[in-house]
C-alpha positions as CSV (number, residue, x, y, z in Angstrom):
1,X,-56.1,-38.9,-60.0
2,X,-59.4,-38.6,-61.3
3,X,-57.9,-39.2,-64.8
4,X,-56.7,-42.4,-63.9
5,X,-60.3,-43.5,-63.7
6,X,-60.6,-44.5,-67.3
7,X,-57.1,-45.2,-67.5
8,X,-55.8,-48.4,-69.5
9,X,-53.3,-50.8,-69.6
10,X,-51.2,-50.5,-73.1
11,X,-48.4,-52.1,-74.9
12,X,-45.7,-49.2,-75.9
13,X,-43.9,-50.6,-79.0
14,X,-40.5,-51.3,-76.7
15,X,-40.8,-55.3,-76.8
16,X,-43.1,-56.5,-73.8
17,X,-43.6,-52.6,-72.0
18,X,-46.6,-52.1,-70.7
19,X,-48.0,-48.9,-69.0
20,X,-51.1,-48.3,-67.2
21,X,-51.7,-44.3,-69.1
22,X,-54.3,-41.8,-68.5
23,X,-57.3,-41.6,-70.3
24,X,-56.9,-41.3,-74.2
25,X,-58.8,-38.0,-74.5
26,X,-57.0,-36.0,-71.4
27,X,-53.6,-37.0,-72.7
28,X,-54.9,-35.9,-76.8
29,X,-56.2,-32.6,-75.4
30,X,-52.8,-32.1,-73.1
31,X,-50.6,-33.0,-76.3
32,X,-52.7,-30.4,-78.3
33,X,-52.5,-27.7,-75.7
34,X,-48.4,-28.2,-75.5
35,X,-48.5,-28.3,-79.3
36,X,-50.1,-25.0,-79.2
37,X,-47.4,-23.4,-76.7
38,X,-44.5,-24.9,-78.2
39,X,-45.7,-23.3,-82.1
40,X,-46.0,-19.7,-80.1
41,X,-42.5,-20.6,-79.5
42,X,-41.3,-21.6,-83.6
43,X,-41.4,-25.5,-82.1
44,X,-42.9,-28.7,-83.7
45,X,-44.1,-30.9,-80.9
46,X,-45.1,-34.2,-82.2
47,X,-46.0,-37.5,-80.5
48,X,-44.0,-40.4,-80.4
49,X,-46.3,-43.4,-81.4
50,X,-43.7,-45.8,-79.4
51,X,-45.4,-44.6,-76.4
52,X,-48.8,-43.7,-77.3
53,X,-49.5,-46.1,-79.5
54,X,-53.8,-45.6,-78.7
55,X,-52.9,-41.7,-80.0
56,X,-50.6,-42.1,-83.3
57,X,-48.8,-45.4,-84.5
58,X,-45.8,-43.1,-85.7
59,X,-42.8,-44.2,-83.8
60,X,-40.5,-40.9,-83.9
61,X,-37.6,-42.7,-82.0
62,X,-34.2,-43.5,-83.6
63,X,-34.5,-43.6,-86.9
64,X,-37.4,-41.6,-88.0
65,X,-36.8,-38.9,-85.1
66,X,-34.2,-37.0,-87.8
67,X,-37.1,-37.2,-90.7
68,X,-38.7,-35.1,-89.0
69,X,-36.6,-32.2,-88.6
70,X,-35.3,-32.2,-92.1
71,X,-36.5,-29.1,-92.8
72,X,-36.2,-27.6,-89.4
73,X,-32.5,-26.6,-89.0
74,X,-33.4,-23.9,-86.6
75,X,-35.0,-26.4,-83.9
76,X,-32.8,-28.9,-84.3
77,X,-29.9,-25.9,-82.9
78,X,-31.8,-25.5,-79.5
79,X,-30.7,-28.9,-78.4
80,X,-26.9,-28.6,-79.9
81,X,-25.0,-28.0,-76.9
């Protein structure tokens, strides 16, 4: 809970969403750390500005989700049921 502390109130980029998150620099450093297990793995993680909009204004849903895996062919199979 103690991350909470400096938690803020944000807008996600769905209409009028609002979330209380956790504080900008825990949730940076957790994204980097499962960016770091998910490449020992041959995985891109990336985040979705839609709902971190304080940590990247890149929204990866619908449309630009594909652009992203262009190139990728390989991770786009693990989730091909």
């Amino acid at each position: 809970m103690e991350h909470y502390q400096n938690a803020k109130s944000i807008h996600l980029l769905a209409e009028q969403s609002r979330v209380i998150a956790l504080d900008v620099a825990y949730r940076k450093h957790a994204y980097e750390q499962i960016s770091k297990w998910a490449k020992a793995f041959g995985i891109h993680a990336y985040v979705c500005g839609c709902k971190n909009p304080d940590i990247t204004e890149e929204p990866l849903c619908g449309i630009n989700w594909g652009q992203h895996f262009e190139n990728a062919f390989g991770q786009k199979q693990l989730f091909q049921i």
